[in-house]
N, C-alpha and C positions, 0 to 999 in steps of 0.2 A: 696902243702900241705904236711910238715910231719906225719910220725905218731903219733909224740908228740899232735902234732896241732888237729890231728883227736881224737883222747881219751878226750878232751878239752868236758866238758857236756857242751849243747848251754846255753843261759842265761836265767835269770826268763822269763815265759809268762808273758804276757803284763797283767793286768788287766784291762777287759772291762770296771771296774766303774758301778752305781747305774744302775738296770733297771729302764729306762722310765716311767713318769706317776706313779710315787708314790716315795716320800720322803725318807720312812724309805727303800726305797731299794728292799721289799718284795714282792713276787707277792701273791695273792689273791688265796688262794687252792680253786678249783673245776672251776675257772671261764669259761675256753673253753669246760670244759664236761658240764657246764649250759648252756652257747650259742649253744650249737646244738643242744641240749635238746629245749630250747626254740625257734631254728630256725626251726627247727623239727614242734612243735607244732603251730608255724606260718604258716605253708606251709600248715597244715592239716587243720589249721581254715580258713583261706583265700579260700582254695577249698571249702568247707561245707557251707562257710558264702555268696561266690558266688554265688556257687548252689541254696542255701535256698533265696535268694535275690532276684535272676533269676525267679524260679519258682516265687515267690509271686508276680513280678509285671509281669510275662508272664498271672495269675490268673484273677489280677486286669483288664488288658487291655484286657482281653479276647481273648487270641489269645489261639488257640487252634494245628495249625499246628505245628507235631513236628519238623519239617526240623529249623522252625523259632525257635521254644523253644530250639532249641540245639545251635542254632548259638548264641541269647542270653546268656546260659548257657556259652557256653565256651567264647563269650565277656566277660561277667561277672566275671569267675573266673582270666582271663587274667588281669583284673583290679585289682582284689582284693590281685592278688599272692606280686605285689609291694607294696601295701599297708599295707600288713601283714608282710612282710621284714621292712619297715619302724617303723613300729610301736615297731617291735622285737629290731631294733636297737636302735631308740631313748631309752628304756627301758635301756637300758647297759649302754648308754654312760651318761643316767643321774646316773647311779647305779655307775657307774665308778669315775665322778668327784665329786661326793658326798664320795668315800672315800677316795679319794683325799687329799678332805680337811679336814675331820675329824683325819685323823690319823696323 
C-alpha cells in the first residue's frame, strides 16, 4: 500500500435500509421505556394476584397450617409470574401490529 493509497477516505457506509415492522421507516418514541414499565407492573400484579388467590382458596378449603399456606402461596405466584408475562406481552404485540397497519 502507498501512501497515496492510504490518504484514499474508505467508501460510503452501507445503508441499513427501513427498520423492521413499520412501513414509514419510524420507530414508536417511548415504546421500550413502556415495556418495562408495563413488565415491571406485570411482575408486581402477578405476585399480589397469586398471593391474594392463594390465601382466598387456602380460606375456602380451610386449611389452616402455615407450612401448607406458604407452599401454596408460592405454587401460586410461580403460576401466575408466566401468566402476567403473557398477558404483558400479548398487549404490545397486538398494540404493535395495530400500528402496523394504520400508518
Amino acid at each position: 500500500m502507498t501512501p497515496a493509497e492510504s490518504m484514499v477516505p474508505p467508501g460510503p457506509k452501507e445503508d441499513p435500509g427501513p427498520i423492521p415492522g413499520r412501513r414509514d421507516g419510524t420507530r414508536r418514541t417511548g415504546s421500550r421505556l413502556l415495556l418495562a414499565v408495563a413488565l415491571a407492573g406485570g411482575v408486581i400484579g402477578a405476585f399480589l394476584a397469586g398471593a391474594y388467590i392463594s390465601d382466598f382458596l387456602c380460606d375456602i378449603a380451610g386449611v389452616t397450617s402455615t407450612n401448607v399456606r406458604l407452599g401454596v402461596k408460592v405454587a401460586s405466584i410461580a403460576l401466575a409470574l408466566p401468566a402476567g408475562f403473557y398477558l404483558v406481552e400479548r398487549f404490545f404485540l397486538s398494540r404493535s401490529s395495530r400500528g402496523g397497519r394504520n400508518s
